[in-house]
C-alpha positions in Angstrom: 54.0 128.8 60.2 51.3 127.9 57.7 53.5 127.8 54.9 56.0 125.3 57.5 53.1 122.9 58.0 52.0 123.2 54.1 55.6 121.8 53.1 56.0 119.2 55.8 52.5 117.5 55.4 53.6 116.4 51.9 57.4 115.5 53.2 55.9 113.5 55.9 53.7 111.4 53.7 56.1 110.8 50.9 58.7 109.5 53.6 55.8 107.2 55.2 55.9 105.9 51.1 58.6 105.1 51.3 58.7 103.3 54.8 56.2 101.0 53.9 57.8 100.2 50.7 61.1 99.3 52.3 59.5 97.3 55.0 57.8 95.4 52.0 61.6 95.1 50.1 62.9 93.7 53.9 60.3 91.8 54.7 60.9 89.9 51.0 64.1 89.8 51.2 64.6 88.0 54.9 62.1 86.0 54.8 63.6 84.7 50.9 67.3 84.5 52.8 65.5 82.5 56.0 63.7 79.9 53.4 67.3 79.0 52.0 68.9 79.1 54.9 69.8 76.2 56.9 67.4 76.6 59.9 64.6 74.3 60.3 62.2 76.1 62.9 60.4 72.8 62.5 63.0 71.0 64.3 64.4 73.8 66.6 60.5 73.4 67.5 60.6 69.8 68.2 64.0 69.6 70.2 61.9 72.2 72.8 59.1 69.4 73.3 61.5 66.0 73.2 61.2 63.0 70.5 58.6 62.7 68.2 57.2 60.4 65.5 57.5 61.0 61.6 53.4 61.4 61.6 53.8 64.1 64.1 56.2 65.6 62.5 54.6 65.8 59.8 51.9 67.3 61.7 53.7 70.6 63.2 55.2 71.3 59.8 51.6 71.2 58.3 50.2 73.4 61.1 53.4 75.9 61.0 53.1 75.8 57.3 57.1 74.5 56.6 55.1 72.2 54.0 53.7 74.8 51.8 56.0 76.2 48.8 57.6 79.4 50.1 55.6 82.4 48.3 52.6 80.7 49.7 54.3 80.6 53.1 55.5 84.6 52.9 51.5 85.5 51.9 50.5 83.6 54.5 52.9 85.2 57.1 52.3 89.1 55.7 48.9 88.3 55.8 49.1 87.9 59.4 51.6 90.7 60.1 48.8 93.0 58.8 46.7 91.6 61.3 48.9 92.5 64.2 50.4 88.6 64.4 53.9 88.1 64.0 54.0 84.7 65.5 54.6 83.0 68.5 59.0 82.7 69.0 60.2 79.1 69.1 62.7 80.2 71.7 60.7 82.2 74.4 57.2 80.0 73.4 55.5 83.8 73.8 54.3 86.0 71.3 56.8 87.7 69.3 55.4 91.2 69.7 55.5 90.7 73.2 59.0 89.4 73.5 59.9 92.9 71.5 57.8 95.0 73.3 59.9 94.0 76.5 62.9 93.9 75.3 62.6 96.9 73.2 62.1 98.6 76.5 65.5 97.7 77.7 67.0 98.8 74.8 65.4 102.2 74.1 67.2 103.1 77.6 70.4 102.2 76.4 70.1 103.9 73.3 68.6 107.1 74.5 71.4 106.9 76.8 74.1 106.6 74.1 72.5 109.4 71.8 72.2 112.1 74.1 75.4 111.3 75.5 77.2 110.8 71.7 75.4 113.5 70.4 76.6 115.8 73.0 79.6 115.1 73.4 80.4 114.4 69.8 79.2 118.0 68.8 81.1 120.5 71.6 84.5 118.0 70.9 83.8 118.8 67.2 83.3 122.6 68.0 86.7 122.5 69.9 88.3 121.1 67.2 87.1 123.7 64.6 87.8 126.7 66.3 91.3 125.5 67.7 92.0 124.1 64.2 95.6 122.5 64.0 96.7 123.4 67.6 97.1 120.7 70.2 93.4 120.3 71.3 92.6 120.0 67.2 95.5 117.5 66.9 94.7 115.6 70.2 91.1 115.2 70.1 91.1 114.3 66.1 93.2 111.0 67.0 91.2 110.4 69.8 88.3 110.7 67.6 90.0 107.9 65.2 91.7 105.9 67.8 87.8 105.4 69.1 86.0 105.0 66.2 88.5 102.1 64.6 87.9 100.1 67.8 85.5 97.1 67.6 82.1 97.1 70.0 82.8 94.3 71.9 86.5 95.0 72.6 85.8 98.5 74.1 82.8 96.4 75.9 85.3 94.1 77.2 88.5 96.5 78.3 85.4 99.0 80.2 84.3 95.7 82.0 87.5 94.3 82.9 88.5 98.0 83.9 85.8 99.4 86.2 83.7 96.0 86.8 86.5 93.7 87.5 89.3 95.3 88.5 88.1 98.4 90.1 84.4 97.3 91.0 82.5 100.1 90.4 79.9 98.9 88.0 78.2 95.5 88.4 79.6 93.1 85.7 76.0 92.2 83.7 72.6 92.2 83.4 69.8 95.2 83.6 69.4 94.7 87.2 71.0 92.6 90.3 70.7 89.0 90.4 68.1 87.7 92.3 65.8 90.9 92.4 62.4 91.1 91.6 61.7 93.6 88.8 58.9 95.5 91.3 62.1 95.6 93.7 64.5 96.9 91.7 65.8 101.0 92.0 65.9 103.2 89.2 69.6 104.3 90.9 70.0 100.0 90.6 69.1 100.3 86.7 71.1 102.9 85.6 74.2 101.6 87.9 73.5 98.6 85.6 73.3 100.5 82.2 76.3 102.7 82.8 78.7 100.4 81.4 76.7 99.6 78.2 75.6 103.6 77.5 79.3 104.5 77.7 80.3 102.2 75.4 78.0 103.0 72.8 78.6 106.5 73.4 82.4 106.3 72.9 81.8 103.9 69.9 79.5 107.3 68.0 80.3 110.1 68.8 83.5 110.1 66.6 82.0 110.8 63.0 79.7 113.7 64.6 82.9 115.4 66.1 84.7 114.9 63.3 82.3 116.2 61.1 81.4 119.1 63.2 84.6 120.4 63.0 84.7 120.7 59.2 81.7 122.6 59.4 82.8 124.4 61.9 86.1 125.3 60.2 83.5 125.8 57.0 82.0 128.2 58.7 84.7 129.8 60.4 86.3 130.8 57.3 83.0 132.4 55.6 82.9 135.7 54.5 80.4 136.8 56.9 82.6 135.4 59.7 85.2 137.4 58.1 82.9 140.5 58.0 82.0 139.8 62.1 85.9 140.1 62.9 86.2 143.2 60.8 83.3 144.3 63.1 84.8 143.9 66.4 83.2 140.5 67.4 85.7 137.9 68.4 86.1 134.8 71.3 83.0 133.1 72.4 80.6 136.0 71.2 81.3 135.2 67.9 81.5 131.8 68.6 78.0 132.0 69.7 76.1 133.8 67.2 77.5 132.6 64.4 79.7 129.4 64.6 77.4 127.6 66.7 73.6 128.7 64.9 75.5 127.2 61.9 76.5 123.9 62.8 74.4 123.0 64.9 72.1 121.9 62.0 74.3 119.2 60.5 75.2 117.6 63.7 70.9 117.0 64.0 70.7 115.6 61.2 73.7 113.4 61.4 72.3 112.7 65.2 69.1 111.3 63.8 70.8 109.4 61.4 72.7 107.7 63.5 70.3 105.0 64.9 70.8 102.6 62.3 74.7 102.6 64.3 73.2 102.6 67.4 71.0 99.9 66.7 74.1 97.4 65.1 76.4 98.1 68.1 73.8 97.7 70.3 73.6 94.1 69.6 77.6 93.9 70.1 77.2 95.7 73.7 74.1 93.7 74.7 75.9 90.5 74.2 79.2 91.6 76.3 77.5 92.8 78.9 74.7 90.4 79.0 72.1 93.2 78.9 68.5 91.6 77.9 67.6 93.8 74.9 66.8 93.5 71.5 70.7 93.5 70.9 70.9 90.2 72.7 67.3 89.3 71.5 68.4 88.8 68.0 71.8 86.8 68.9 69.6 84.3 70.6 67.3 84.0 68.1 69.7 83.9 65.3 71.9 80.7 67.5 68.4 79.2 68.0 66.7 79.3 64.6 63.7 81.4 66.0 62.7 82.5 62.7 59.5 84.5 63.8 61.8 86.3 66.6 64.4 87.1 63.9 62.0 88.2 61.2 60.3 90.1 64.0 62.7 92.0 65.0 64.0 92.6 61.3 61.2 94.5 60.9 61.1 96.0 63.8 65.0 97.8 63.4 63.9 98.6 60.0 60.9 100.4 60.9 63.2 102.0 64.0 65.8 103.4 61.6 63.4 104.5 59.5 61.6 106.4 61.7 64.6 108.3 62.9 65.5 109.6 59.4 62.4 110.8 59.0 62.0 112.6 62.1 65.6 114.4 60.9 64.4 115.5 57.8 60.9 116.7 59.2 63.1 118.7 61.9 65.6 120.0 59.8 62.6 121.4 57.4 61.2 123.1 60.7 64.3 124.4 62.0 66.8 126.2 58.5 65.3 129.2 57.8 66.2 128.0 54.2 63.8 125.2 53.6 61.5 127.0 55.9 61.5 130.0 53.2 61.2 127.5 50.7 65.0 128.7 49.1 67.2 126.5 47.4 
């Protein structure tokens, strides 16, 4: 256990490195693309408050800093990100952290949602296919797998609510919660009624590559020859299954789980927008159509340091849980 925490103290550091110098390349980078860029968040400012003079103009560009050359601009702005400010969004007039701290909230359901369910699913479906290689459950469930994954977001969005929301009526058509409701009134039963629809297409739109891959490493494993020695043994059917087939895949699929956010996060935003769910999905849309620059860099940032995070946690996990790594063997 020693020797575990002794190797992972030093992995988890040199991925926090490397974090923080990403965020700095992302953080150059946007806010380089936003300066040439057509948005003026000086006039998406001024059409939220009505006509205004060329002095006052002048005015809010001098007190948002548009006037300053744009290095002096990105100091100023990092210099306030490392003082907790990310600025206050021209589209919501609230403070961008708090704007992503609510909608983030939203969103972390959904995608919780979706993983489990995509991770799940995507992993027994791959198992199937491995051990039933090139019978009709392989066959079957590999062109379901592709038939999925080649579909757009928003289109599998849109059949699911025409389907169950419009035609059958089972799920409400938008939103988090009902229309009307006060957020202290609302059910959880009434919330996840609303975020069925969006979870399931997420889930449908991910779990393909983890199936698919699954199954190659399942058919890996299948034809190694210590598999070869447990038949010779006796061991066949779900026992072998079991303590062999499954112990051995079942690694992969983790650390393709965790590194799946970064798809999570972009069909998010195509889900949000079709089913009119207020997270950061739809946050970002808005604030993109808008020219909220401080909301767009924010949340920038913010997926960044999301996606980040979840490869870390992969590697730190995988390093706890192959005996391997945690034997230090190559």
């Amino acid at each position: 256990m020693k020797n575990t925490a002794g190797r992972l103290v030093p992995l988890f550091f040199k991925n926090c490195i490397r974090i923080v110098t990403l965020l700095l390349a992302i953080s150059i980078l946007s806010f380089a693309l936003v300066s040439v860029s057509p948005i003026d968040p000086v006039q998406q400012y001024i059409m939220g408050i009505g006509p205004v003079s060329e002095a006052q103009r002048a005015e809010i560009a001098a007190y948002w800093g548009a006037d300053k050359p744009v290095a002096a601009r990105y100091v100023s702005w990092l210099c306030a990100l490392l003082r907790g400010d990310f600025g206050l969004s021209l589209l919501y007039r609230r403070p961008v952290i708090a704007v992503i701290a609510e909608r983030f909230q939203n969103s972390l359901a959904l995608m919780l949602c979706a993983w489990v369910f995509s991770g799940g699913i995507g992993f027994l479906l791959g198992c199937v296919m491995g051990t039933y290689r090139d019978h009709w459950q392989d066959k079957l469930l590999r062109r379901l797998c592709c038939l999925l994954s080649s579909m757009p977001a928003f289109w599998l969005g849109l059949v699911l609510l025409l389907v169950f929301s419009v035609k059958l009526g089972w799920f409400p058509i938008g939103f988090s919660t009902p229309i009307g409701m006060l957020d202290s009134e609302v059910s959880g039963w009434q919330r996840l009624h609303h975020l069925a629809l969006p979870a399931l297409t997420l889930s449908l739109m991910s779990f393909s590559n983890i199936a698919l891959h699954t199954r190659q490493k399942m058919i890996d494993v299948m034809n190694s020859p210590y598999i070869l020695f447990a038949r010779a043994r006796g061991e066949s059917g779900w026992t072998l299954f079991v303590r062999h087939g499954l112990r051995n895949t079942i690694l992969p699929a983790l650390t393709l789980q965790f590194a799946s956010f970064a798809e999570l996060f972009g069909g998010s935003v195509l889900a949000e927008n079709v089913f009119s769910y207020p997270g950061l999905g739809s946050a970002v849309s808005a604030a993109g159509l808008n020219s909220d620059v401080p909301l767009l860099l924010g949340i920038t940032l913010f997926s960044t340091l999301f996606v980040c995070v979840g490869n870390m946690i992969a590697n730190l996990l995988y390093g706890v849980i192959d005996p391997k790594m945690r034997n230090g063997e190559e």
